[in-house]
N, C-alpha and C positions, 0 to 999 in steps of 0.2 A: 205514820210515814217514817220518822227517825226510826222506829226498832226493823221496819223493811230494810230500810238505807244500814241500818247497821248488819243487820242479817246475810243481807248480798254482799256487802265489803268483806264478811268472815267467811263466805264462800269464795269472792274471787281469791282471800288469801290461800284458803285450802288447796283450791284449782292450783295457783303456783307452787304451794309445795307438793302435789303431786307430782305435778308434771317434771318437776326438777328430781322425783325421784325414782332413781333407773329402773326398769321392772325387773322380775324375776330372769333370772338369766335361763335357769330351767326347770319349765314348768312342770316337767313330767319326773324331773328328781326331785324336787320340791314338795307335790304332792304324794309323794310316794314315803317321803320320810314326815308328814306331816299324820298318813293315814297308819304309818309304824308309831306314831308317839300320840295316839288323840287319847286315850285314858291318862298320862301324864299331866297332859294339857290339861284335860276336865280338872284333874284332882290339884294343879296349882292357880286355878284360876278358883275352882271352888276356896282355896285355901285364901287367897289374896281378895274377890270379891265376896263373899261370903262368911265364913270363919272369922276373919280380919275386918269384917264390915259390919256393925251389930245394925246399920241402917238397911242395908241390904233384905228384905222381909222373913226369904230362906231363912236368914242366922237363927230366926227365932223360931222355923218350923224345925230344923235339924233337932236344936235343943228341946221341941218340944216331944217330938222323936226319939230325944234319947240318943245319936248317933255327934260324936267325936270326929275330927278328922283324921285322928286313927283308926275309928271304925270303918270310914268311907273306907280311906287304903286297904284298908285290908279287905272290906267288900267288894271294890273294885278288883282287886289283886286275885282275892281265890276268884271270883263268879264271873268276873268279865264288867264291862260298862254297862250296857243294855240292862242285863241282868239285875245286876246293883239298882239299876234308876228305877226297875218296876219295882222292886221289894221298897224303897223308898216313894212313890206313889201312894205304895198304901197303906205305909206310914203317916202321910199328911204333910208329903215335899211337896206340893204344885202348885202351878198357879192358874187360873182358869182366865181366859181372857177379860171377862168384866173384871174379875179381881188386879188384871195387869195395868187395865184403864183407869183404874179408880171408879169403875161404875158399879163395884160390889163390894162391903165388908170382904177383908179376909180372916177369917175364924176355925181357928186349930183349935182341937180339944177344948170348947167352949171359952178360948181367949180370942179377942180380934187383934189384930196385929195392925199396927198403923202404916197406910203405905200409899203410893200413890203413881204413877209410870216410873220418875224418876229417881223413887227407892230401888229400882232397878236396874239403875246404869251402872255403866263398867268406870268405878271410880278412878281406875287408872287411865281411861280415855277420856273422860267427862268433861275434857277443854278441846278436844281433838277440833279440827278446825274446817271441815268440810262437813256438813249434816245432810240428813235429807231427812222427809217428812214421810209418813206412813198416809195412805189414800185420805182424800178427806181436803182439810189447806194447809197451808204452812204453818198458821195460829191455829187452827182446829184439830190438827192432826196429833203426832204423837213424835217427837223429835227425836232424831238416831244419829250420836254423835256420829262420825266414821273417822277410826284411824285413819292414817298414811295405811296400815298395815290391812286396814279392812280394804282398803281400797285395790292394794298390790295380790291380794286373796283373788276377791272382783276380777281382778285385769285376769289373774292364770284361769278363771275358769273358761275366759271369754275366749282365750288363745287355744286352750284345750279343745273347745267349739269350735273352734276355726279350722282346726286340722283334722276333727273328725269329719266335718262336713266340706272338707275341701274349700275353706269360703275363698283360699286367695285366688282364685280363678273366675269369682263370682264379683262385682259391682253390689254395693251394700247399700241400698237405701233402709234407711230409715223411717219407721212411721210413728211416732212420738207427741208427745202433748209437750208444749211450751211449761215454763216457770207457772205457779209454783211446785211443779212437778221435776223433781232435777233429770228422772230420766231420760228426754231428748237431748240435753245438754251435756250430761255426762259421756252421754254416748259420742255426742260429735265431738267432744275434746281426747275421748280415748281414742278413735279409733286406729288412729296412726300407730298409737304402743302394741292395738292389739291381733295386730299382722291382718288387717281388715278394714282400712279407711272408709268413712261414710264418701260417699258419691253424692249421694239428693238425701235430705232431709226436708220430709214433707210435716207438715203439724195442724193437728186442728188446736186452732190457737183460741176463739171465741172472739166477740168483738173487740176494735177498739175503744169504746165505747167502756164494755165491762173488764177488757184484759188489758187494758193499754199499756198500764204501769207493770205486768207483766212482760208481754211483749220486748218495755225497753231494758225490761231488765237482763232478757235470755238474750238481747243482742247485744248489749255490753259486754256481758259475760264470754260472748262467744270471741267479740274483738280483741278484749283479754288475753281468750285463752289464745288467740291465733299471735300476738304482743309475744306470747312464753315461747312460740315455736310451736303450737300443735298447731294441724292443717284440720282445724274445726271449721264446719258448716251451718253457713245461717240458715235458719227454718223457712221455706215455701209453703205461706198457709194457704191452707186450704179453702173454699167457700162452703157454707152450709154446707150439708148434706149432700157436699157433691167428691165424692174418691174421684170421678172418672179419669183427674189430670194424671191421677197415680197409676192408674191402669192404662191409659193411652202412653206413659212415660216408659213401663215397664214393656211394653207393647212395639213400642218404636224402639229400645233399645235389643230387642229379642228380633225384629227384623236386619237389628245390623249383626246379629250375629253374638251378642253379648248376653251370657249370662247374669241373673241377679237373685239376690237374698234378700228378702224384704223382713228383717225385724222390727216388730210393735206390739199393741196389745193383739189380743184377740178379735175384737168386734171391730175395729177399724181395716184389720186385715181380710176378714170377711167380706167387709163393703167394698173392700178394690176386687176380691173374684168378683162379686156380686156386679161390679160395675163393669167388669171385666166380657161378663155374659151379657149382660145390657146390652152390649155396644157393640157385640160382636166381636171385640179384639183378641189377638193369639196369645196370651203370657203362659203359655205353657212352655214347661221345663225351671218354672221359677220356684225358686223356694223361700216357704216363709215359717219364718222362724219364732214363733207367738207366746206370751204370757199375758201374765198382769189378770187375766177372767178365766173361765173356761173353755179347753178345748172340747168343745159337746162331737157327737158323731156327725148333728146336726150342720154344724160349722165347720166340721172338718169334711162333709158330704160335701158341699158348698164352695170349698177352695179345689177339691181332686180335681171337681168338674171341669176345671178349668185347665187341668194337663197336669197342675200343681203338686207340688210336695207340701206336706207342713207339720210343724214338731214343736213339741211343748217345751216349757221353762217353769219352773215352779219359786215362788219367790217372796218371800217376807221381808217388808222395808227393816223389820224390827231386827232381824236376826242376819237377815241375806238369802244371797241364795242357796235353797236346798235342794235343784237337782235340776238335770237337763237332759233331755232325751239322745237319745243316739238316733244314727242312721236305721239300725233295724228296728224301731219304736213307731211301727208305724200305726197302732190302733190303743185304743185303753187310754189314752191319755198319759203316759209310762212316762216317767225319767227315773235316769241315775240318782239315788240318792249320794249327797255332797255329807260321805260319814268323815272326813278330814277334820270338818268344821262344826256337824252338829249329831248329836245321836238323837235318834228317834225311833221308835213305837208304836203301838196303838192299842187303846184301851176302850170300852164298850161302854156307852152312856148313851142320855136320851140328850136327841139335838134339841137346842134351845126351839121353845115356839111351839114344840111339837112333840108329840111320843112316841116319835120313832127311835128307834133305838142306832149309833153309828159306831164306827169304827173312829174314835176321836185320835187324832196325833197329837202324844206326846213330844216335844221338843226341848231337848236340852243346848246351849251352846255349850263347844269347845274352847276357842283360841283366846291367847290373851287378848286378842287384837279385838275382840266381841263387843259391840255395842251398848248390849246388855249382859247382866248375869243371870242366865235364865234356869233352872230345873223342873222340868217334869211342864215346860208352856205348854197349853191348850189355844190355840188361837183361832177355834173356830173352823178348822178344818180338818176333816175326814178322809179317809182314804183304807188300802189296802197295799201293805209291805210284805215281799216276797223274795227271793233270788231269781238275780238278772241271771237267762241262758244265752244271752247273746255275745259274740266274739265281737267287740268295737275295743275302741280305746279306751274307753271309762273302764270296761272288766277287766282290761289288760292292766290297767294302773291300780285296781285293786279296788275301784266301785262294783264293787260285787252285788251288793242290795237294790233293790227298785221300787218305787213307789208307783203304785195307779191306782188309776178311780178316785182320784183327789177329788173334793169336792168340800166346799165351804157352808156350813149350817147354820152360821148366824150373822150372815152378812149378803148383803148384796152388793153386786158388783156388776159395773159395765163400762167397757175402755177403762179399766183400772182405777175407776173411781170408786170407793170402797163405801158403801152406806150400813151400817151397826145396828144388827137387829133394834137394838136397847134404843137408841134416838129415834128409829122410825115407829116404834111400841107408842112413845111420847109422843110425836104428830100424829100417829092413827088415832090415836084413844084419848088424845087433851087436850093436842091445839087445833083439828081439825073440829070436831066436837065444838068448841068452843066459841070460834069464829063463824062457822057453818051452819049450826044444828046438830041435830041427829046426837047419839052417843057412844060409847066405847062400842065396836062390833059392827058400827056402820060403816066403818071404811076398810077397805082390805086392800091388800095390795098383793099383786102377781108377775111372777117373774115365769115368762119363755121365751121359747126361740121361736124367733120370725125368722124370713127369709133370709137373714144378711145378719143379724147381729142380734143381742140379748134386747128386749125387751117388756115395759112394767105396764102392767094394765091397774088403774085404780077404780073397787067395782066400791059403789055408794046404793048404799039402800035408796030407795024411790021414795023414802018420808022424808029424807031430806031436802027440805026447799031450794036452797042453793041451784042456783043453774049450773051446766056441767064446766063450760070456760071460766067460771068464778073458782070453782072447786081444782080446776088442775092451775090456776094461777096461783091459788091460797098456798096448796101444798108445794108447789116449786118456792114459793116466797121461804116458806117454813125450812125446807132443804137450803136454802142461802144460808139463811141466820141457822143453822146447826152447821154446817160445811165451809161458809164463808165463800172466798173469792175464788178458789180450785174449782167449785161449779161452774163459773164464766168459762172454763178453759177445757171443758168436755161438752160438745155437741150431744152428749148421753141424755143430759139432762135439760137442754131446752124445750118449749112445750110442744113439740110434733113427736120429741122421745116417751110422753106419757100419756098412754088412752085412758079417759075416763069413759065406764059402763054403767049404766044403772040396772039393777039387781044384786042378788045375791045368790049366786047360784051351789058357792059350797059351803058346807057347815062353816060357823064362827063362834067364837069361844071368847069373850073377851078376856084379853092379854096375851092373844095369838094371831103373830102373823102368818098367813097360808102365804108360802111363795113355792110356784108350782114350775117345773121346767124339765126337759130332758133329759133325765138321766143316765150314765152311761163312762164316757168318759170325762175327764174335770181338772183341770190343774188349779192351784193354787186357790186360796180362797175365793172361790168364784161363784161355785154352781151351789144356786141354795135351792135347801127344800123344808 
């Protein structure tokens, strides 16, 4: 309780010095002089966290490498950044996400290098005073300091959105998860700076029962930030399994004539078209604005239906965000890539779990203002980079690159609740085993699209004794004690979110999970297979 009570005090102080500091005054000469300077940026932020950091893990891949920060310079100088970072890949600069978790040795040229998340922080932010947490809980997850500066980044991309999608003519709701998830909360304190105020803020909060202490903490927070002068909004949660009020709200405001922007995750926003059709209501002409899982064709077939527009966000708590779709993005799962802030790649390796072979992204960060000091991250998601042909504002400002077909290989995700191959490898194969019966390869786990939103079927061999209500109770138990209390605060994962089947109808391999789902298009680490 004391380290929550301390945790939320160094957030509401963050909240005030945000908001006491003025945003960018222009966001479109801003980034335009940021995407003229990001090889400077890489090469002094390498030089300050990295070179000048022997804690930082890099230090010790460069040297083992052989490469100077005279040679960077001059690598980056004749070949370009990109350039530079692949011939360093295969040198032995990366990091591969278990290796960023602490859930792999890291071992260059037959040395391990000792490391852990936080050999990776931006030691010149590492007090910064607003954090947020990576999917997962606030204790379980992966902590991201955030400058003042990462945040003022944050605000221009938001504003940049705003005026490509015309949102000041639109009413903004919000569909968002409470603490300890800061995204609904952030959102409703920004909105005012970011020429796009929240209207209604809907949330699936979880009970009070399991969220409570949550709960009072997003409304403090919120009466806080409204104490500084922001015009933030308290959350209207939601009941179970029921969107409808968000569809009948958006519904009734579309009869008076008012358009709206509905940003959330993905799967929540599917359930309001989804309930939208249920009920017969009109919310066409609305737009919804989605990250945090994947955008499948599946879920994006599923919101058109409904009259709708809808367009992806690509976004890593670790790093930030790295891209956002434009108005002509309307298939693939497409956004601008954010090259101001991070250079990225992609390189050809087998997905975790599996041997299929992907298109893994590379990520490097840029700005001093970075969270982390990252070269050559793998964070488990896949994709394909290309040149944007489209005339919008991102190509006009110099986002000339584009990511699609995102798609995340060793993770599962739904409402941006983020589950780590590697932890659920340990419940399929030791704890379920253990408690249960049966052994490694008895239990599997699958990931598709239903009707409305991602969902996990658990298929169990038939010699497992276990009845099946024991079996999908054991494993939600297992998901708490790995994820902690951020489970109470996603309807994803209460027990109507998970089928249990008995048989086994696809090959199993023990120390592999099959997670099977529509492939196509995908934002941000979402769509596993």
């Amino acid at each position: 309780m004391l380290q929550e009570i301390k945790y939320y005090s160094r957030m509401a102080w963050g909240i005030r010095e945000f908001l006491q500091t003025p945003p960018i005054a222009d966001p479109q000469a801003y980034t335009r002089q940021n995407l003229a300077s990001r090889a400077s940026s890489f090469l002094g932020l390498a030089e300050r966290g990295i070179f000048n950091n022997p804690g930082n893990p890099h230090h010790q891949m460069f040297r083992i490498a052989g490469c100077t920060l005279g040679d960077l310079t001059g690598e980056v100088t004749r070949h370009g950044l990109e350039p530079t970072l692949m011939r360093l890949r295969e040198a032995g600069v990366y990091v591969t996400h278990e290796e960023f978790k602490g859930k792999e040795p890291i071992v260059r040229a037959g040395r391990e290098i000792p490391s852990n998340s936080a050999s990776f922080l931006n030691p010149e932010i590492a007090g910064a005073l607003t954090q947020s947490v990576s999917s997962g809980s606030r204790s379980k997850g992966t902590p991201s300091p955030r400058s003042i500066g990462r945040l003022l980044q944050r605000e221009v991309y938001a504003r940049l959105r705003a005026r490509e999608f015309d949102l000041s003519r639109r009413l903004r709701i919000e569909l968002k998860p409470i603490l300890p998830s800061g995204s609904g909360l952030s959102s409703s304190y920004r909105g005012h700076r970011e020429e796009h105020p929240v209207d209604h803020w809907f949330a699936v909060g979880g009970s009070i029962r399991e969220a409570g202490h949550y709960r009072l903490a997003t409304r403090c927070l919120v009466l806080w930030s409204r104490l500084l002068g922001a015009k933030a909004k308290l959350p209207t949660y939601l009941k179970p399994n029921d969107f409808g009020i968000v569809a009948e709200y958006i519904a009734r405001r579309r009869s008076e004539g008012v358009s709206v922007a509905i940003q959330g995750f993905t799967s929540p926003a599917v359930r309001v078209a989804a309930a939208a059709l249920d009920l017969g209501l009109d919310i066409s002409g609305a737009l919804f604005l989605v990250g945090g899982e994947a955008l499948t064709d599946a879920k994006r077939e599923v919101i058109e239906r409904t009259g709708s527009e809808v367009y992806s966000s690509y976004t890593i708590s670790e790093i930030g965000p790295i891209g956002h779709a434009c108005r002509q993005m309307k298939s693939g799962n497409c956004v601008h890539l954010f090259d101001d802030t991070v250079a990225a790649f992609v390189r050809r390796r087998c997905a975790n779990f599996s041997d299929d072979e992907v298109n893994s992204l590379q990520l490097t960060t840029l700005p001093a203002f970075s969270s982390y000091v990252l070269v050559n991250a793998e964070m488990d998601d896949a994709g394909v980079i290309g040149t944007a042909t489209c005339d919008c504002l991102y190509t006009r400002l110099g986002f000339s690159r584009q990511a699609s077909q995102i798609f995340s290989y060793g993770k599962l995700t739904g409402q941006g609740m983020t589950l780590v191959g590697t932890d659920l490898v340990t419940i399929l194969e030791e704890r379920l085993p253990a408690q249960l019966g049966g052994a490694p390869g008895d239990y599997q786990l699958i990931e598709h699209e239903g009707a409305a939103q991602t969902q996990m079927t658990l298929r169990v061999n038939p010699r497992v004794p276990a009845a099946s209500d024991g079996i999908k109770q054991c494993f939600l138990r297992e998901l708490h004690s790995v994820y902690g209390g951020a489970l109470a605060s996603r309807m994803w994962v209460h027990a109507e979110g998970v089928e249990v089947i008995r048989g086994m109808p696809y090959a199993t391999r023990t120390g592999k999970i099959h997670v099977l789902h529509v492939l196509g298009s995908g934002t941000k680490g979402e769509t596993r297979h």
